[in-house]
SEVOTI-458224 format. One line per 4 residues: number of its first residue (from 1); their letters; for each residue z, y, x of N, C-alpha, C. Coordinates in steps of 0.2 Angstrom, whole numbers. Example, Ala and Ser with C-alpha at 12.3 -4.5 7.8 and 13.67 -1.06 7.14 Angstrom:
BEGIN
1> as> 39/-28/66/39/-22/62/39/-16/66 | 35/-11/64/36/-5/68/39/0/64
***
This chain:
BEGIN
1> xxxx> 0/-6/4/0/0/0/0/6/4 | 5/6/9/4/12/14/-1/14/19 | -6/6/20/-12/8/22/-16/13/16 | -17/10/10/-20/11/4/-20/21/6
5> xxxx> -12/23/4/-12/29/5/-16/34/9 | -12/29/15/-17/34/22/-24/34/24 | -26/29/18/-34/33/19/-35/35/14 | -31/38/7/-34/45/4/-34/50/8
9> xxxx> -26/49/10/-24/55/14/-31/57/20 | -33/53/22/-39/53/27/-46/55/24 | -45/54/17/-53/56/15/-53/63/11 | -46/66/12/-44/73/11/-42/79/15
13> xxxx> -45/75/21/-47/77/26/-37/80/31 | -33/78/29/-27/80/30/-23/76/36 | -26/72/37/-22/67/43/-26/66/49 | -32/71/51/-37/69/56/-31/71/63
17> xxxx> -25/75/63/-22/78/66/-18/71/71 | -14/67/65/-9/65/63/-13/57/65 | -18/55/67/-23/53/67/-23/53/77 | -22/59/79/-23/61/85/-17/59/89
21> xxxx> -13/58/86/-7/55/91/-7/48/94 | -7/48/100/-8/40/102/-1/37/102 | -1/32/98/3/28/96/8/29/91 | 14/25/89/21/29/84/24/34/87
25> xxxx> 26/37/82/30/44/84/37/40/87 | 40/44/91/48/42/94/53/46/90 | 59/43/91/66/45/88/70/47/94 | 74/50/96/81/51/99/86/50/96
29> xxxx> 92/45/100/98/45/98/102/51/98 | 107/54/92/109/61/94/117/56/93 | 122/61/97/133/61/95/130/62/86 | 137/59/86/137/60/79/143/68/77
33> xxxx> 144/70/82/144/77/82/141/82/79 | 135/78/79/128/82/75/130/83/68 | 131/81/65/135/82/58/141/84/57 | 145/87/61/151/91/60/150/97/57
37> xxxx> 154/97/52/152/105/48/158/111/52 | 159/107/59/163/112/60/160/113/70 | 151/113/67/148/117/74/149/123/73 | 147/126/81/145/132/82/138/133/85
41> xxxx> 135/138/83/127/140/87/127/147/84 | 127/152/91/124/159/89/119/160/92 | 114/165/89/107/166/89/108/173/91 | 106/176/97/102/181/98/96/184/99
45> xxxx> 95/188/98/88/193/97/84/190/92 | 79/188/91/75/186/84/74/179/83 | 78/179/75/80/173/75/73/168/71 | 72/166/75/65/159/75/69/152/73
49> xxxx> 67/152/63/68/148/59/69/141/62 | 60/140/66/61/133/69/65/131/75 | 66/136/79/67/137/85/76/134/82 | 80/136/78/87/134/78/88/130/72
53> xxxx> 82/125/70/80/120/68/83/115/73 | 79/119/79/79/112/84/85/113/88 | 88/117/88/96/116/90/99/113/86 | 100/114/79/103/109/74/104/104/74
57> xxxx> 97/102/75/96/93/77/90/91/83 | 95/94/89/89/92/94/86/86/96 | 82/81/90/78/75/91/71/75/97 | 67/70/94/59/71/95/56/79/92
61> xxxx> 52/81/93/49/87/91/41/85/88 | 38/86/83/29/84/84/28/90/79 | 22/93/81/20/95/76/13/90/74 | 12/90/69/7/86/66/2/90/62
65> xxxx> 3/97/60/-1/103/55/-7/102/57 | -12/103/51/-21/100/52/-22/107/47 | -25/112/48/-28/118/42/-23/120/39 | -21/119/33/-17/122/27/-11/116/27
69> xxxx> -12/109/30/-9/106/30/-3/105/35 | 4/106/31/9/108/38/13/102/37 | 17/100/45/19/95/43/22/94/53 | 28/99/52/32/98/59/40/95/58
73> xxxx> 40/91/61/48/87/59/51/86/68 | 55/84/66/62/81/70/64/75/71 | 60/71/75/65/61/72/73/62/77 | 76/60/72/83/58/78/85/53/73
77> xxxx> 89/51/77/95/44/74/101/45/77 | 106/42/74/112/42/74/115/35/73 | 117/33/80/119/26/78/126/25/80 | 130/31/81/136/31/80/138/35/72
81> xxxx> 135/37/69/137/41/64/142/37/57 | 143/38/54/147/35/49/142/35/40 | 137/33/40/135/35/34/139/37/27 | 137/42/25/139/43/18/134/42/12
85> xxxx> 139/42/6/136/40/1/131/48/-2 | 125/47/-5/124/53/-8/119/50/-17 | 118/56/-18/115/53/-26/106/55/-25 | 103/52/-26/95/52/-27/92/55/-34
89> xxxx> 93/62/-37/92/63/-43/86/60/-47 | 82/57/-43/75/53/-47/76/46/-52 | 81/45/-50/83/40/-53/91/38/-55 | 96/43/-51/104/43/-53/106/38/-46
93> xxxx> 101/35/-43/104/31/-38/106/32/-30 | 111/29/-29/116/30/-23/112/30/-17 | 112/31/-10/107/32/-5/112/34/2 | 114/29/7/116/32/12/113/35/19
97> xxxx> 117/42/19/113/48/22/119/46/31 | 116/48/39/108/48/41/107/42/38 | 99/42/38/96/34/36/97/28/41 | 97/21/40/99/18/45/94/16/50
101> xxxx> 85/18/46/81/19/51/79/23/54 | 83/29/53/82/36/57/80/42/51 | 79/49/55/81/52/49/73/59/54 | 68/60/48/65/65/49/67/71/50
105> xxxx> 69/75/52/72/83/47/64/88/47 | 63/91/42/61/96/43/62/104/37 | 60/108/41/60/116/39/57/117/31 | 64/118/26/63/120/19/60/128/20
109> xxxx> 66/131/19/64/139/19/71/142/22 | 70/147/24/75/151/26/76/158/18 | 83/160/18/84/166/14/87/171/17 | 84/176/18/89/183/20/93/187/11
113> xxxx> 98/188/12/102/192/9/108/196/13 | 111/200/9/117/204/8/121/204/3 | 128/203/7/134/206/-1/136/213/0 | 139/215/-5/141/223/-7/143/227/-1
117> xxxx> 146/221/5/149/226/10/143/227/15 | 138/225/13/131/228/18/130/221/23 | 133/216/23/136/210/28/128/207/28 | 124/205/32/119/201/32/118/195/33
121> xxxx> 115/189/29/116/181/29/109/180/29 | 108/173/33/105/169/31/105/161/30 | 102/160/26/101/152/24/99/149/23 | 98/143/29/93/141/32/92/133/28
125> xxxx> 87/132/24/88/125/21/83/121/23 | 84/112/25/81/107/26/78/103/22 | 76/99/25/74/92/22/74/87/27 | 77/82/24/77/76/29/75/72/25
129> xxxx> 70/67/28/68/59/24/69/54/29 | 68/46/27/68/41/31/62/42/37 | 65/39/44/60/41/49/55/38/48 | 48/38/49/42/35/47/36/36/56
133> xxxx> 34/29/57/32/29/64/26/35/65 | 23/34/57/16/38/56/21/47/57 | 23/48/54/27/52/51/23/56/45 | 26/50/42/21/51/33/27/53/30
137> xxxx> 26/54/23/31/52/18/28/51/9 | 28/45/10/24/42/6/26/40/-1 | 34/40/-3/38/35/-8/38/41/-11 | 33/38/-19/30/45/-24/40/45/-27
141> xxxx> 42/40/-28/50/41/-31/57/40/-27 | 55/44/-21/60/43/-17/61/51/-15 | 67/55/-17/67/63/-15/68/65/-7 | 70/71/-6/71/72/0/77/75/2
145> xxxx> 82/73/5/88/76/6/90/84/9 | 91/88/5/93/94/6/100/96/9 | 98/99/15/104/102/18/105/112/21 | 111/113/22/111/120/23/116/121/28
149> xxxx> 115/128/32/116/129/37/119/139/35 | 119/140/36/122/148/34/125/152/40 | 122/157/42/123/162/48/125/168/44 | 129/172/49/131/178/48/130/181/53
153> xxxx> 125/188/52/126/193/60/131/199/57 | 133/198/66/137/202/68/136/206/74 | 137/211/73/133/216/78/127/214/79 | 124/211/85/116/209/85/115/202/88
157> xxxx> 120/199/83/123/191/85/122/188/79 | 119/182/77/121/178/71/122/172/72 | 128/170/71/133/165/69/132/162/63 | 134/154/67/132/151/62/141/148/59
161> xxxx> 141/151/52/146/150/49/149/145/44 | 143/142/42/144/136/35/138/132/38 | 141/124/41/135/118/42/136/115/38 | 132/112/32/131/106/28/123/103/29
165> xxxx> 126/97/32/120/93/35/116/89/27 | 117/89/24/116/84/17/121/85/11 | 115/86/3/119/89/-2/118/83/-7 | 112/80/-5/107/76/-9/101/73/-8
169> xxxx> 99/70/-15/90/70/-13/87/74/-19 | 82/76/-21/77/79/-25/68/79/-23 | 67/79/-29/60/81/-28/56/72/-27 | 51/72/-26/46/67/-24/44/65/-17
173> xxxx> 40/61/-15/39/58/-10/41/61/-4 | 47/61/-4/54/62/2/53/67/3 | 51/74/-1/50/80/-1/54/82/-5 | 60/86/-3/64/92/-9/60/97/-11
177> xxxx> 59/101/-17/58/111/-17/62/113/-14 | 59/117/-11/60/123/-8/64/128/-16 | 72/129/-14/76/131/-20/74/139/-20 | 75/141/-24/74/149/-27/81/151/-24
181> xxxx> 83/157/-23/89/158/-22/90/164/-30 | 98/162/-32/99/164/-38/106/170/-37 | 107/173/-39/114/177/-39/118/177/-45 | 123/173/-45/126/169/-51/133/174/-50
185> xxxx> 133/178/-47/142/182/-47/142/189/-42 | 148/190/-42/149/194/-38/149/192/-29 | 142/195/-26/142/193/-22/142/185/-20 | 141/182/-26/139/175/-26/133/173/-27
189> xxxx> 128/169/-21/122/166/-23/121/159/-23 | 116/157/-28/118/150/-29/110/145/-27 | 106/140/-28/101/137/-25/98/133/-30 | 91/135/-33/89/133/-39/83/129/-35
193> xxxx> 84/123/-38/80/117/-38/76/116/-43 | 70/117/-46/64/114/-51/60/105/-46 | 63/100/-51/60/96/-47/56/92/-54 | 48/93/-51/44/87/-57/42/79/-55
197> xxxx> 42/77/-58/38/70/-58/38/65/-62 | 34/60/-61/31/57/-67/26/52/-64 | 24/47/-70/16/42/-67/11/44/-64 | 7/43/-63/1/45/-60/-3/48/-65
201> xxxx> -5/52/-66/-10/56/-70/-5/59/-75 | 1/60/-77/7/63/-79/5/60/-86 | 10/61/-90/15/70/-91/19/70/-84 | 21/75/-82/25/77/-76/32/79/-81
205> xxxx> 37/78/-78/44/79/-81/47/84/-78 | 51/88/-78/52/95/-75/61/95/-77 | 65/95/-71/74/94/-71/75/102/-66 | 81/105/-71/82/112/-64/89/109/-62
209> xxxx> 89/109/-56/97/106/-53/98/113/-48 | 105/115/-50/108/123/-48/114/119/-41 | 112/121/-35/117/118/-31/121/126/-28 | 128/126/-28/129/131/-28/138/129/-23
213> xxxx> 140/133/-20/147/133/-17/153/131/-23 | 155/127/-22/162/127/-24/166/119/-23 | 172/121/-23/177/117/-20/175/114/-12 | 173/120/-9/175/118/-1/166/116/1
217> xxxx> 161/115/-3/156/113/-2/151/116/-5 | 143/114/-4/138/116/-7/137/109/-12 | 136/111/-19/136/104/-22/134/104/-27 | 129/101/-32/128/101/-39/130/105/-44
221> xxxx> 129/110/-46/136/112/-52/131/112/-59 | 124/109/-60/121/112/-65/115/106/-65 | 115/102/-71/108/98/-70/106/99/-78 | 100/101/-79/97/102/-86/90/97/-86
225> xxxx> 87/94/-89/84/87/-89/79/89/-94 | 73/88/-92/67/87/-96/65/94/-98 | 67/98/-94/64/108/-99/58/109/-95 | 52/105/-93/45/106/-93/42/99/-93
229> xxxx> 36/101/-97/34/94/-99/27/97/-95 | 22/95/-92/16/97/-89/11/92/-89 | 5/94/-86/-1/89/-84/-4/86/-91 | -5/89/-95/-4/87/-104/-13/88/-103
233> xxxx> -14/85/-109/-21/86/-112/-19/91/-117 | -24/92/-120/-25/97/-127/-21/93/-134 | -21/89/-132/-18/85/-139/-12/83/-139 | -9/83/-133/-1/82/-130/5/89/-130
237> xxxx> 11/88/-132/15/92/-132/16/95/-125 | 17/102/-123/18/101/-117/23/111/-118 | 27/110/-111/32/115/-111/35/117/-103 | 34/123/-102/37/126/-95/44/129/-98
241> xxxx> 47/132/-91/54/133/-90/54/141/-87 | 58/146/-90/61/149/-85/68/151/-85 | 72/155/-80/78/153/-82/83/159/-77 | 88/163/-79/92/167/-76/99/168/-76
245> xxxx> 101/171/-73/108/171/-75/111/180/-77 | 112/181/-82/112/191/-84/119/191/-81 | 121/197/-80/125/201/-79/131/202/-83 | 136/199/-84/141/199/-86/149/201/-84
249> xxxx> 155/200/-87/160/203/-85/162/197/-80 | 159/191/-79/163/184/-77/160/189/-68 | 166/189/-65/166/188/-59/162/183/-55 | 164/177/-58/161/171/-54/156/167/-59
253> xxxx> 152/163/-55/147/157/-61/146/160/-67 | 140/167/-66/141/169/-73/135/163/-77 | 137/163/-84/130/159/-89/124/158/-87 | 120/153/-88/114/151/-83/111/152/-89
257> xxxx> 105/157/-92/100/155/-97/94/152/-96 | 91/145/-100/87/142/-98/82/142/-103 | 75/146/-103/70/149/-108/65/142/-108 | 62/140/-112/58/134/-113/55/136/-119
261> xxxx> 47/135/-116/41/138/-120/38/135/-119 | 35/131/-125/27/127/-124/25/125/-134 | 19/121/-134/17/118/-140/19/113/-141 | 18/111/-146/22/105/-151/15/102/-155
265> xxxx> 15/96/-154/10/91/-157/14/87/-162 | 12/85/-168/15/80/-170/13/75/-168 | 6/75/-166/5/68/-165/5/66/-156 | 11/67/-154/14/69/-148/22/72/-147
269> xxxx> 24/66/-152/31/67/-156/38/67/-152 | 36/60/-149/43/55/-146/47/62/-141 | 44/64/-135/47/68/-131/50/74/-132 | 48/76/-138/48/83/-141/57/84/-140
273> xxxx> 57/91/-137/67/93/-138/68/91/-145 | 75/90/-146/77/89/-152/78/94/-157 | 77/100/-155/76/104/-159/70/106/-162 | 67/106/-159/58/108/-160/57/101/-166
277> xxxx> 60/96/-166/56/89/-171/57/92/-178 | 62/94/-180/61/95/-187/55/99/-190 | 53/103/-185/48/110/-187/40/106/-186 | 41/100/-182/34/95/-179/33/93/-187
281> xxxx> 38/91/-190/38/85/-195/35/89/-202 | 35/95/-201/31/98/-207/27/102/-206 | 26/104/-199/19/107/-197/15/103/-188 | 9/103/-191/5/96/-187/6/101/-178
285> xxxx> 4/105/-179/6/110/-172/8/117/-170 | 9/120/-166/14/127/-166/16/127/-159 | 19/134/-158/23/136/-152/29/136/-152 | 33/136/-150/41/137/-149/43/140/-142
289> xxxx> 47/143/-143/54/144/-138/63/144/-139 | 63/140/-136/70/138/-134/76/141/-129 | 79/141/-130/84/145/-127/90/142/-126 | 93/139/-120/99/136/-119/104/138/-115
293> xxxx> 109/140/-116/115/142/-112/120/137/-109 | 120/137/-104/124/133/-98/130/138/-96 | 136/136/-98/144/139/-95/144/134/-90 | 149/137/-86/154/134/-82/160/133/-85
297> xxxx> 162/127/-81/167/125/-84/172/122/-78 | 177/125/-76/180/123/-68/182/115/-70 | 179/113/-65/179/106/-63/175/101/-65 | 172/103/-70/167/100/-73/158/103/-71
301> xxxx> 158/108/-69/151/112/-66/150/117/-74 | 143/116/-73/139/119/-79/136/115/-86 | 143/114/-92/140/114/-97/136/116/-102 | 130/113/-108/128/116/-110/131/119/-119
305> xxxx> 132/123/-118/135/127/-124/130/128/-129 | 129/123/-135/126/122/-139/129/127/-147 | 122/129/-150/118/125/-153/113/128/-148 | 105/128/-147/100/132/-144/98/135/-149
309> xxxx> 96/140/-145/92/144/-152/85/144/-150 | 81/142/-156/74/142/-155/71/144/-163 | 65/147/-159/63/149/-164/54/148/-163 | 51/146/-168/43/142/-169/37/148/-174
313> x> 31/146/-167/26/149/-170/20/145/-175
***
């Protein structure tokens, strides 16, 4: 099968690079140091995303990028580390993180902000998959483990302040999204995840998962399931997402609004929100929008505070 892929991938003209390499990629052993959320690394003069990537996790280094096709990772292992348990949102299933065949890392996104005091952050977020000789990543229902790194400058120094090597998995073939960054409070920001997938030729299924600080940690506080339905023909039900958080008196984890728009088929019944089906069952098709409210709830993250309001065209 993994042959099967690699020559799509080859008649899409995106692995002639990757192609180029003579023979498998290699891996370095790293200490399991590597993963102590209590490193230190500061970064003077200008800070090169990749560049303190590779200090984080000083593996193998490859760039593999072909045109518009990028594709630069890190192999390391760790054959003293202690694996932990983490959760695979694709399917609810457990998964321990580094991998035991090794661990790819590479560059999500970086985020520059500010809190009130003028203080300057960045946040620097990963992706790690299972090591791969090719260095492919092919498993269409396998996510890709998200981790963060957080720096503060200080004078013309950034300091790295908060290391979380691994939060989870998300997304498709051992690829996380790149999260949106959200402002949930005072001087609080938080890390929004839209992850789609589905069979081959879809519907595509669309889940927003909000990973945000709290109790000590960067860590799930928000999973809302099915708010875009995509990849639809003309005859199928189909619906996008957007989603914010207003400005309110809550100092902290204000209300997450989650806006869901699309068409309603009735004959394209089964998956319809549960709100939308009564209005399907006496008009054959129409528009809607939906509107759902997520509180927080300490110790329980973000529940959804029902009823949803929607309203159909």
């Amino acid at each position: 099968m993994k042959e099967v892929f690699l020559c799509l991938l080859w008649s899409l003209g995106i692995v002639a690079h990757c192609a180029a390499q003579e023979g498998d990629l290699q891996k370095k052993n790293l200490s399991d140091t590597i993963l102590l959320p209590t490193r230190t690394l500061n970064v003077t003069g200008a800070f090169d995303d990749l560049k303190v990537l590779k200090q984080l996790f000083p593996g193998k280094y490859y760039d593999l990028s072909s045109g518009k096709y990028k594709n630069q990772l890190i192999n390391w292992e760790c054959k003293t580390c202690k694996p932990k348990s983490y959760i695979d949102e694709n399917e609810g299933s457990s998964y321990d993180f580094p991998y035991a065949e090794g661990t790819a890392t590479r560059l999500l996104k970086v985020y520059n902000y500010k809190d009130s005091s003028g203080t300057q952050y960045k946040m620097l977020t990963f992706n790690h998959s299972e090591f791969d000789p090719d260095g492919m990543q092919i498993s269409r229902f396998t996510g890709g483990t998200i981790g963060f790194a957080k720096f503060t400058k200080v004078d013309s120094v950034w300091s790295l302040k908060y290391f979380q090597p691994a939060a989870g998995a998300y997304g498709a073939f051992s690829q996380c999204p790149s999260p949106e960054l959200l402002l949930i409070g005072h001087d609080q920001y938080a890390f929004m995840i839209k992850s789609s997938n589905g069979g081959a030729g879809g519907p595509f299924y669309g889940n927003l998962y909000l990973i945000a600080g709290a109790d000590g940690s960067y860590k799930e506080v928000l999973s809302a399931n099915w708010v875009e339905r995509t990849n639809v023909d003309e005859n199928m039900s189909g619906w996008t997402c957007t989603y914010n958080a207003p400005v309110s008196n809550k100092r902290f984890f204000r209300d997450i609004i989650v806006t869901i728009k699309g068409n309603y088929n009735a004959d394209d019944f089964e998956d319809l929100p549960e709100e939308v089906k009564p209005y399907a069952k006496s008009n054959k098709k129409g528009k809607f929008t939906l509107a759902k409210r997520y509180v927080y709830k300490w110790g329980k993250g973000y529940q959804f505070q029902g009823p949803a309001g929607v309203t159909v065209d």
